[in-house]
C-alpha positions as protocol buffer text, in pm:
chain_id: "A"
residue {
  index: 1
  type: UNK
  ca { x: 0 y: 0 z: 0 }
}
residue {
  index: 2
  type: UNK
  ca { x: 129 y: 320 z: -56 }
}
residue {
  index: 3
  type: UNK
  ca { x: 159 y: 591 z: 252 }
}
residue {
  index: 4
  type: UNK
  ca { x: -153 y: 802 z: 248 }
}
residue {
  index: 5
  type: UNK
  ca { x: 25 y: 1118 z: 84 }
}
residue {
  index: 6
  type: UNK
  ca { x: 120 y: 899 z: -226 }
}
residue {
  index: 7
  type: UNK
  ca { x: -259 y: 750 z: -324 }
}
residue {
  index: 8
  type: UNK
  ca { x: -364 y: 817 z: -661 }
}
residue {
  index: 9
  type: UNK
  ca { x: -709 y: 803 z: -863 }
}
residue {
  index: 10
  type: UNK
  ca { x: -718 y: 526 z: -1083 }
}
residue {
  index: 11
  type: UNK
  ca { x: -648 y: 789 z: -1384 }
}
residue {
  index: 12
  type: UNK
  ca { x: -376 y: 927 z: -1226 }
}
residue {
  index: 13
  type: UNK
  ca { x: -155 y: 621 z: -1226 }
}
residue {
  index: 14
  type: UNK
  ca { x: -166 y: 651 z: -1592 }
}
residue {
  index: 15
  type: UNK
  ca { x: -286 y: 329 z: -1758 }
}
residue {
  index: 16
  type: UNK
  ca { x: -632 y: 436 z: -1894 }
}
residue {
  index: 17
  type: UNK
  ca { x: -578 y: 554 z: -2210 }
}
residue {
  index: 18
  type: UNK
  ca { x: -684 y: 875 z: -2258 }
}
residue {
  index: 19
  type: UNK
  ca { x: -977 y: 851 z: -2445 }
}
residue {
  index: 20
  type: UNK
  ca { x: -1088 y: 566 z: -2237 }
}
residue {
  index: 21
  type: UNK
  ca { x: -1531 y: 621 z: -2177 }
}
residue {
  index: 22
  type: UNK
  ca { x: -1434 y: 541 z: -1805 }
}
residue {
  index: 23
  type: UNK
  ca { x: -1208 y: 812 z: -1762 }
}
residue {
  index: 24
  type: UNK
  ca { x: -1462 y: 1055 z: -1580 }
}
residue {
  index: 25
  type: UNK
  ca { x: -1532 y: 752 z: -1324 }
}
residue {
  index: 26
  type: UNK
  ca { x: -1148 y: 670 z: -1296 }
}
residue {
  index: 27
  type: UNK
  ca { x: -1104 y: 981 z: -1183 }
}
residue {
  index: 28
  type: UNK
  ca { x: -1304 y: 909 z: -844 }
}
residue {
  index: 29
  type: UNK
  ca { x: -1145 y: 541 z: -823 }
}
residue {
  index: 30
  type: UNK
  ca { x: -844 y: 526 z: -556 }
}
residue {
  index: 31
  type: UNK
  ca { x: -581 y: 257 z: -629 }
}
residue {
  index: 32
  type: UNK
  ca { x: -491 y: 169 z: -259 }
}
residue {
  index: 33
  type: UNK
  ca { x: -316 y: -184 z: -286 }
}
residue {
  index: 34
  type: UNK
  ca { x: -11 y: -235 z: -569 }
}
residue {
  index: 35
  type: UNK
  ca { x: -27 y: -627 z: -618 }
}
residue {
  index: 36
  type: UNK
  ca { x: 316 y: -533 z: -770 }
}
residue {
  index: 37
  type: UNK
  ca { x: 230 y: -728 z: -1125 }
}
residue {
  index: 38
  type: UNK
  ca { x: 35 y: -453 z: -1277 }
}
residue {
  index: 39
  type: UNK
  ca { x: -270 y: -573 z: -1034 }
}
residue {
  index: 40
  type: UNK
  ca { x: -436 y: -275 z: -857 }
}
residue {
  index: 41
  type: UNK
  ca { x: -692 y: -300 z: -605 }
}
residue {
  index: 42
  type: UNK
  ca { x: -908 y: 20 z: -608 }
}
residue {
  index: 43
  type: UNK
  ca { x: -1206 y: 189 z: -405 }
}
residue {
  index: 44
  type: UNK
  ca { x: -1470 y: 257 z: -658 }
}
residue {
  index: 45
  type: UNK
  ca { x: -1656 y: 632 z: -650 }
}
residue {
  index: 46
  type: UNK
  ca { x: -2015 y: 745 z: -500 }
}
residue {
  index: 47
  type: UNK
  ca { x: -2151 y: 645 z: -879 }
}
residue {
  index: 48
  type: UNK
  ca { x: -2062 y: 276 z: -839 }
}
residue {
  index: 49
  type: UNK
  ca { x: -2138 y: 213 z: -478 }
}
residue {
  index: 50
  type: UNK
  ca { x: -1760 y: 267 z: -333 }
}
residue {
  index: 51
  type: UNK
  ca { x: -1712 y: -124 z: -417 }
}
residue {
  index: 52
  type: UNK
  ca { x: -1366 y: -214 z: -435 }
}
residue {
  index: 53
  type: UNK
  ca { x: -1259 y: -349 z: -767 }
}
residue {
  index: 54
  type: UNK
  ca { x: -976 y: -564 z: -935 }
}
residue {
  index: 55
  type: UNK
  ca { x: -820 y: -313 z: -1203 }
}
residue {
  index: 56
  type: UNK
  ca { x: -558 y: -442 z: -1455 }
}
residue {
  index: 57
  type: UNK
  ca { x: -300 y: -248 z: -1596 }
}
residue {
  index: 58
  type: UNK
  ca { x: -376 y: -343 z: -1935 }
}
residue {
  index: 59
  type: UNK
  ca { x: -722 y: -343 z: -1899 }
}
residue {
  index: 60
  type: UNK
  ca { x: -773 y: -23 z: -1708 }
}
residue {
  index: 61
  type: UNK
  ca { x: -1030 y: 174 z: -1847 }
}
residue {
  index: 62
  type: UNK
  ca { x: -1209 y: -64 z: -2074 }
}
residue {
  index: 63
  type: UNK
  ca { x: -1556 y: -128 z: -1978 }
}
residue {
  index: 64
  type: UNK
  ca { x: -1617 y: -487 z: -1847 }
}
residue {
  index: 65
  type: UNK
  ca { x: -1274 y: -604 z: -1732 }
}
residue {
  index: 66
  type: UNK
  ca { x: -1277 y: -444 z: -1392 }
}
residue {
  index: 67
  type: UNK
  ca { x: -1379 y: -709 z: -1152 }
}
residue {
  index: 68
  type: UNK
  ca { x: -1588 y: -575 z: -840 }
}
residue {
  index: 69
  type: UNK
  ca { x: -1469 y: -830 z: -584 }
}
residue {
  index: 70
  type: UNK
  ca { x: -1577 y: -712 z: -277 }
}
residue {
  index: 71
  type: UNK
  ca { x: -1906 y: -452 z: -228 }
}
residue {
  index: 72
  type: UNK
  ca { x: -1719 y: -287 z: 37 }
}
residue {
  index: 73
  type: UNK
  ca { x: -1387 y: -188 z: 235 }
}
residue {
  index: 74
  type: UNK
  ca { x: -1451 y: -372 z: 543 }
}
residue {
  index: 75
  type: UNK
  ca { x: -1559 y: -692 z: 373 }
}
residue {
  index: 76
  type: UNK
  ca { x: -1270 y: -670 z: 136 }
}
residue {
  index: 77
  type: UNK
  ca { x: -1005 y: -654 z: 407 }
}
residue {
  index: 78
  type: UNK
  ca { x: -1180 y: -922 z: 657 }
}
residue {
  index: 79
  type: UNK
  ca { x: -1136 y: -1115 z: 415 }
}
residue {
  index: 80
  type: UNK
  ca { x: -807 y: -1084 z: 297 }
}
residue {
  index: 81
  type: UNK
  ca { x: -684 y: -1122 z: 650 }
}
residue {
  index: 82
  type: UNK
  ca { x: -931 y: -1412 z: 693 }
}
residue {
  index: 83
  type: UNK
  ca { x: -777 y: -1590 z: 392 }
}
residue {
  index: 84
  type: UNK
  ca { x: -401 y: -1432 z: 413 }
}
residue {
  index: 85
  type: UNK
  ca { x: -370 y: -1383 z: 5 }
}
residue {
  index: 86
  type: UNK
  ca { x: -502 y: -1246 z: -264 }
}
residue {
  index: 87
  type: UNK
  ca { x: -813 y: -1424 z: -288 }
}
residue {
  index: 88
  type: UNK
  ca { x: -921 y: -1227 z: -597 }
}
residue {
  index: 89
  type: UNK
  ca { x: -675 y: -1389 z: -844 }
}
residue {
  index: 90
  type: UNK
  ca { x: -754 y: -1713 z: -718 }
}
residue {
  index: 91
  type: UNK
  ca { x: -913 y: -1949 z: -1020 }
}
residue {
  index: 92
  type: UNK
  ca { x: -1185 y: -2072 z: -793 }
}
residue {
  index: 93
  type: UNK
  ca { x: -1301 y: -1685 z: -719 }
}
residue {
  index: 94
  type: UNK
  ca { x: -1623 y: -1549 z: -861 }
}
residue {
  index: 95
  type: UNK
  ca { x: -1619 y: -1177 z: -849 }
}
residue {
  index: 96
  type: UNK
  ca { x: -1943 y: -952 z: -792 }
}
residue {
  index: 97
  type: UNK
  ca { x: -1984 y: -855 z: -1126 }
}
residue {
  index: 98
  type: UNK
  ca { x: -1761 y: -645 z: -1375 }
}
residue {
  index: 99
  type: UNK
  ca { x: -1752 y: -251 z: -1436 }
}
């Protein structure tokens, strides 16, 4: 995670391409947790619930491929100290839908 001072919106980081149809939303997403493979984990904006969503560097910004796997913070960090990974890459997980 990076310290507090050094969180970005999901636009800011600089993957979505610039004429990306997200971009507007992107600009409310916060990427709080570098998977450090190109894997973001981000807190969605007021216009999608603030769900927190798998976002893919090469993917980031193209509608559909943004995996909502948690509808919350608190859920999203019980469990990922109940399970002690990252349970969203796992091939058995099934995500809440896709943004």
């Amino acid at each position: 995670m990076p310290p507090l001072a050094e969180l970005q919106t999901v636009a800011q980081e600089g993957y979505a391409p610039d004429d990306s149809s997200m971009l507007d939303q992107l600009r409310e997403w916060w990427g709080f947790l570098d998977c450090g493979d190109g894997d973001w984990i981000a807190l969605t904006g007021p216009a999608e619930g603030f769900r927190v969503v798998d976002v893919f560097h090469e993917t980031a910004g193209q509608p559909g491929y943004h995996k909502i796997v948690s509808p919350d913070l608190l859920t999203f960090f019980n469990a990922l100290l109940d399970r002690g990974e990252v349970f969203w890459l796992d091939e058995d997980f099934v995500g809440l839908g896709w943004l």
